[in-house]
C-alpha positions in Angstrom: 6.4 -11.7 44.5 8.6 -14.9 43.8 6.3 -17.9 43.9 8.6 -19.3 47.1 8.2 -16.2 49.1 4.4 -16.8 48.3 4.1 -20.4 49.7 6.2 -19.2 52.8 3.4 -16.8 53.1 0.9 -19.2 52.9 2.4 -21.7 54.8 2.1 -18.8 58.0 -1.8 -17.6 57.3 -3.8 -20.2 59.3 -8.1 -19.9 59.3 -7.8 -17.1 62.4 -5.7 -14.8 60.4 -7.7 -15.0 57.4 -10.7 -14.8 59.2 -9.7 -11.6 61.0 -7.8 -9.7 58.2 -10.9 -10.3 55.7 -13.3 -8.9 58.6 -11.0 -5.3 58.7 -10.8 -5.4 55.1 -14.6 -6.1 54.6 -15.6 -3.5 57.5 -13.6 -1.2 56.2 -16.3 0.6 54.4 -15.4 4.5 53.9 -11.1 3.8 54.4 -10.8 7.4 54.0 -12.6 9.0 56.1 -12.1 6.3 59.1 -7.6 5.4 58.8 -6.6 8.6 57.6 -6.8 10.7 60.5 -5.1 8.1 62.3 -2.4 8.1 59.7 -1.5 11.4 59.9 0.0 10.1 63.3 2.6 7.6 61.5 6.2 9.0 62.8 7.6 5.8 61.7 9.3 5.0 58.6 6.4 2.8 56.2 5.5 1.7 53.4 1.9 2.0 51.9 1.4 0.4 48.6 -2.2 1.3 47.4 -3.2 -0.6 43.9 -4.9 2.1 41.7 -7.6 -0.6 41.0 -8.8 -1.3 44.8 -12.5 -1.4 44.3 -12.7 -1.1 48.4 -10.9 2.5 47.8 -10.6 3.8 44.9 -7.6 6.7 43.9 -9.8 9.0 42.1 -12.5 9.1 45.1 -10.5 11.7 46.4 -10.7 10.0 50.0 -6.7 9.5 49.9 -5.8 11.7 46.6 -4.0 14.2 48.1 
């Protein structure tokens, strides 16, 4: 991402949105098993990008590798 687009970002994250998006990321223990039912629902368009080196959920353990 261009580093202005970054600091735009940054500029819009205030202490309650951090707070609250690293309390889903750090409950989200077993992502699998608990979003993708739920996804499966999705009739919109989207976009998921998924980094093949997420420790939190891993490609290869077979919870989203289908």
């Amino acid at each position: 991402m261009a580093a202005d687009v970054a600091e735009e970002m940054l500029r819009r994250v205030d202490g309650s949105m951090g707070d609250s998006i690293l309390t889903l990321y750090r409950s989200a223990v077993t992502v699998g098993a608990d979003w993708e039912p739920g996804l499966a629902n999705v009739s919109a368009p989207s976009l998921v990008l998924w980094g093949t080196l997420d420790p939190a959920c891993l490609v290869s353990d077979g919870a989203w590798a289908r």
